[in-house]
N, C-alpha and C positions, 0 to 999 in steps of 0.2 A: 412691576406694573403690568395690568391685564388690561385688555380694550373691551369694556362693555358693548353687549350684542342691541343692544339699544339706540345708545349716543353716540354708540363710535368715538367715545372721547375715554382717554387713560383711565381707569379704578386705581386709584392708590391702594397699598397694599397693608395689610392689617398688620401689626407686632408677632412676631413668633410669641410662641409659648414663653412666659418668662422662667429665667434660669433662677435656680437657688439661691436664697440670699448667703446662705452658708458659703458659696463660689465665690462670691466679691471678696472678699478681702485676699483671699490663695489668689486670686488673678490680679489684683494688684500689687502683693505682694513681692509675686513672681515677675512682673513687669519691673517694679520697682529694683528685683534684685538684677536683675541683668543691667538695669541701666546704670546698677552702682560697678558692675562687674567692667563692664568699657569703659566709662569714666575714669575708676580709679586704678587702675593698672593698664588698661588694655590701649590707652592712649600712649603709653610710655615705652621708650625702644628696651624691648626683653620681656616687657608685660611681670609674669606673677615670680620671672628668675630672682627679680628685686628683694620680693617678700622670703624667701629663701636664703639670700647671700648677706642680706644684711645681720640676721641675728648668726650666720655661722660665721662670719668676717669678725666680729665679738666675738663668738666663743673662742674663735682660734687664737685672737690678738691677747683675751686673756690669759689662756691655758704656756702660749709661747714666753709672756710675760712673767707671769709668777714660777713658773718650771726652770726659770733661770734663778730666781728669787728662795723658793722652797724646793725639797726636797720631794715631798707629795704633797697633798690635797689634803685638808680634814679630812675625808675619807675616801677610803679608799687608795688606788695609784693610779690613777690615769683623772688627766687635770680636764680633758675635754666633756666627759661624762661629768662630774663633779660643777663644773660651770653653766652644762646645759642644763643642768637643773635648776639652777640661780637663773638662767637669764631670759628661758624661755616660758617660765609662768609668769614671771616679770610682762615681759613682752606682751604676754598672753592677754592678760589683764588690762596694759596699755591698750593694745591696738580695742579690744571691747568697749573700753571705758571711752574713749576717742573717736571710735565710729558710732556709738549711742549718741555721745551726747554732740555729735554734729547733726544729725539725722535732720533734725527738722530744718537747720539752718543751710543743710548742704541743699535739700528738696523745695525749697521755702516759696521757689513759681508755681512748684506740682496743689500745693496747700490751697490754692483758691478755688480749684474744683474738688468737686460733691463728693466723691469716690478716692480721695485721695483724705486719710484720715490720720490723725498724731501715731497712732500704734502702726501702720500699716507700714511709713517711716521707718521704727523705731526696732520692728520686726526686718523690715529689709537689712537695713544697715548693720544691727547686729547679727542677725542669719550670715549675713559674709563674712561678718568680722572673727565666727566661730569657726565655717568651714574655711577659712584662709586660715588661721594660727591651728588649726587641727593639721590641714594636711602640712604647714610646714613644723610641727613637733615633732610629726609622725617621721617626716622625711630625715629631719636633723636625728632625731633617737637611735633610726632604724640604721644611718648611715653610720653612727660611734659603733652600732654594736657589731656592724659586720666588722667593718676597719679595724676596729682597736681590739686587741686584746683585752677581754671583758672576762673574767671569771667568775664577780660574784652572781647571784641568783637575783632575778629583777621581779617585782611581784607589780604584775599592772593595775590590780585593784588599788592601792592606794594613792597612784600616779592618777588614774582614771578619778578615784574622788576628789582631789586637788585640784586637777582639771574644770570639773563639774563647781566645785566651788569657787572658780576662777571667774567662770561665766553667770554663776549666780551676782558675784562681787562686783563685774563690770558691768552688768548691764542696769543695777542695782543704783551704781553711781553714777552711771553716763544717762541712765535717765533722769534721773535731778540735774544732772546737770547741763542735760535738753532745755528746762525749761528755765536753769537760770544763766546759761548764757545768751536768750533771748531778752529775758528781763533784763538783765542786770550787764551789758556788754564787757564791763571789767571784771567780771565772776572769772574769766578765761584767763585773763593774767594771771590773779588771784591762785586756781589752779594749779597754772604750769610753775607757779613758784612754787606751791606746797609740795606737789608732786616730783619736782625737778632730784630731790635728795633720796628717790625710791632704792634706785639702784645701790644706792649706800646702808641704810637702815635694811633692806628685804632679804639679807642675810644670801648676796649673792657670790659674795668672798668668802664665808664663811658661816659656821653653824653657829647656831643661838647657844650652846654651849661653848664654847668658846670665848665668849665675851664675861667681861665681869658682871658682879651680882648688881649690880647698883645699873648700868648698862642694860641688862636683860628687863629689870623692873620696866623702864622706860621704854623699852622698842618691842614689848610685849604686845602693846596696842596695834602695831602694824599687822593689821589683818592678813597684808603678803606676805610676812616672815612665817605666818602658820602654813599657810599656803607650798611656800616653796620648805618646808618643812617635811608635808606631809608628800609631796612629790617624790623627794631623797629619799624617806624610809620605803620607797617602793623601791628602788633604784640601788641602796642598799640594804640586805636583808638584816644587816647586825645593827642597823642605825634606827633608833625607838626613843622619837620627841618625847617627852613627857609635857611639854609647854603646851600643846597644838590644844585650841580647844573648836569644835569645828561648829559647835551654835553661835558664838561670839562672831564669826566668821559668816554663817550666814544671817544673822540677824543686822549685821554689819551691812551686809548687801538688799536685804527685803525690807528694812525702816526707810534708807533713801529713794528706794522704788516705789513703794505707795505714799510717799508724799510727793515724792514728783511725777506720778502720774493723778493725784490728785490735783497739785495746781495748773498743768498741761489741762486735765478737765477744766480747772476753773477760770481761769484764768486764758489760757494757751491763745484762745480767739482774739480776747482783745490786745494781744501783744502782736499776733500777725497782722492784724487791722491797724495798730502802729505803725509797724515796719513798712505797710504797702502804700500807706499815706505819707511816708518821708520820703519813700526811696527816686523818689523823683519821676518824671515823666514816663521814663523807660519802665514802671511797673504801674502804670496808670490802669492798664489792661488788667492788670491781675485784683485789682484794690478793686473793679467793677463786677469782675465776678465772683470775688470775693463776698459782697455786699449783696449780690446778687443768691449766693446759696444762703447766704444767711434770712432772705427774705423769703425763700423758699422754705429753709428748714421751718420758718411758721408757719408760711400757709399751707405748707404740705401735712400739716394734724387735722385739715379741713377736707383732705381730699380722700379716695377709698380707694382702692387697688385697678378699679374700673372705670371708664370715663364718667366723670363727676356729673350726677343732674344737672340740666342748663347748659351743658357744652355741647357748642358746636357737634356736627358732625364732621368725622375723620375728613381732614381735605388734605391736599399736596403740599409739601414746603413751600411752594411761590405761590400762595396763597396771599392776599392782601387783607389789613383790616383786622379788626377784632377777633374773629375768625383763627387768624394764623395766629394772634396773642396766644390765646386761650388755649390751640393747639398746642403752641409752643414753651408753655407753662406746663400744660397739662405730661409731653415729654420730658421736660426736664425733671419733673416732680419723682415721675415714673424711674428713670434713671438714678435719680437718687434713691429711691426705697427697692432698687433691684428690681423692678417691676419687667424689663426688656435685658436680652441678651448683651453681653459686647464682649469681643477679642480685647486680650490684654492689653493692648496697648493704647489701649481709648480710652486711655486718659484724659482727655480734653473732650469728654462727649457732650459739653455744654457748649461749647463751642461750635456744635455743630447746629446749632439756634443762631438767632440773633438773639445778644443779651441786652440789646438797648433794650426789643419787642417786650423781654420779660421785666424787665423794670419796669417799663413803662407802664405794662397792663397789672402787674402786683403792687407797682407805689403807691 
């Protein structure tokens, strides 16, 4: 605020230059990702040691287990290398598949403001979900090869495309299944049953060769058996799937990704507008601004990047009256089409109006 040489009374202060619209979603994404970073580990005593001990605490229990049991490994001799390849694209794909398709349901307060959109979600949650099981691959691989006696030749390109096709795979099915654990609340059951016999069919005991012909027909279809397939032949250099076919694999992951980000399109609003209308008192708040962007979202095709013909001029927030309506419209609108600045973390910048004002003066 400046003090005009006239009136002696405050000048309110014009908008900074507006920022790129291109910047909105990187600033909420990046918000978003931090807030999934303290949330989900950082609340917890040891933080990201968890994400780490859990999948080597499995490898070792396996490798200790069957080494009493067999001799060697399907390939190879060393049972911990041979396992971490079974259990950590496994995992890999879990935790993707898991943190996608919780995305909108873990975020689902952030959902009723303007700037907080289904992909920005969907983009957080799995951006962590990749760099968490990357850095603990990396750690678990890098730890067998110093440790253990390791002779054969390891080729990281075909580990690296497994990988890749891993994240194609999970975020392919966690986003379908964003939008139908919202719809459909026992789609989640559903799920964790189907899913629950992964670790037995995804050939983490043993190679696709290995099994009978009648056997292999059948568990061909599991898209993680190619997967953890083509991980091993990096890992060992004499081991060459012939089974792996790696379009099946990702066409497996890109048909549940574009329908479930089309019914998220179509659908997606009116299932949150459900949710905010049952959940009782405690999300009364959010079901208004809810309601509230959506009323914007139409009349903001009426407005132009500049203050609208007929609007007031620029006055102060304690402004009373039609006046600060129209102001307080005409902000909000602006915020939503990126028209004004904001630090990440203003996430709630509708909130920083009164939303009754803006219902009032758009209903």
């Amino acid at each position: 605020m400046t003090a005009s040489s006239d009136t002696g009374q405050a000048k309110p202060q014009r908008p900074l230059p507006p920022a790129p619209a291109r910047h909105w979603t990187a600033r909420v994404v990046g918000a978003l990702l931090l807030r999934e970073m303290s949330t989900t580990y950082g609340r917890s005593p040891g933080g990201y040691i968890w994400a780490i001990l859990e999948p080597v605490a499995a490898i070792v229990m396996l490798a200790f287990g069957f080494s009493l049991l067999l001799r060697s490994p399907s390939l190879g001799t060393n049972f911990l290398l041979f396992y971490a390849g079974g259990i950590l694209p496994l995992r890999f794909f879990q935790g993707i598949t898991g943190n996608v398709g919780t995305a909108i349901a873990f975020n689902r307060p952030l959902m009723a403001y303007p700037r907080v959109t289904y992909l920005d979600t969907l983009l957080a949650r799995g951006l962590l979900a990749v760099l968490t099981q990357t850095m603990v691959s990396v750690i678990i691989f890098g730890g067998i090869l110093i440790t253990q006696d390791i002779r054969q030749n390891i080729d990281p390109a075909p580990m690296l495309e497994g990988f890749m096709l891993c994240i194609l795979l999970g975020v392919g099915l966690g986003t379908f299944n964003c939008f139908m654990f919202l719809r459909f609340p026992i789609w989640k059951s559903v799920w964790n049953i189907l899913t629950r016999p992964l670790i037995l069919i995804s050939g983490v005991f043993y190679i696709y060769e290995d099994l009978p012909q009648v056997v292999q027909g059948i568990l061909w279809f599991n898209p993680v058996l190619h997967i953890t397939g083509i991980v091993r032949s990096g890992l060992y250099s004499t081991y060459e799937p012939t089974y792996i076919s790696v379009p099946y694999v990702a066409l497996f992951g890109l048909v549940p990704m574009v329908f479930g980000l089309l019914l998220l399109w179509r659908f997606g609003r009116d299932v949150l507008q459900r949710y905010f209308s049952k959940a009782g008192p405690h999300a009364a708040g959010h079901l208004k601004r809810f309601e509230c962007y959506q009323k914007l979202t139409i009349r903001s095709k009426h407005f132009s990047c500049h203050r609208p013909r007929g609007f007031p001029s620029w006055q102060p927030r304690d402004s009373a009256g039609p006046s600060a309506n129209a102001h307080c419209t005409w902000l909000a609108v602006g915020l939503m089409r990126g028209r004004f600045p904001a630090r990440p973390f203003q996430l709630v910048a509708l909130n920083l109006f009164d939303w009754k004002d803006i219902l009032r003066f758009i209903g």
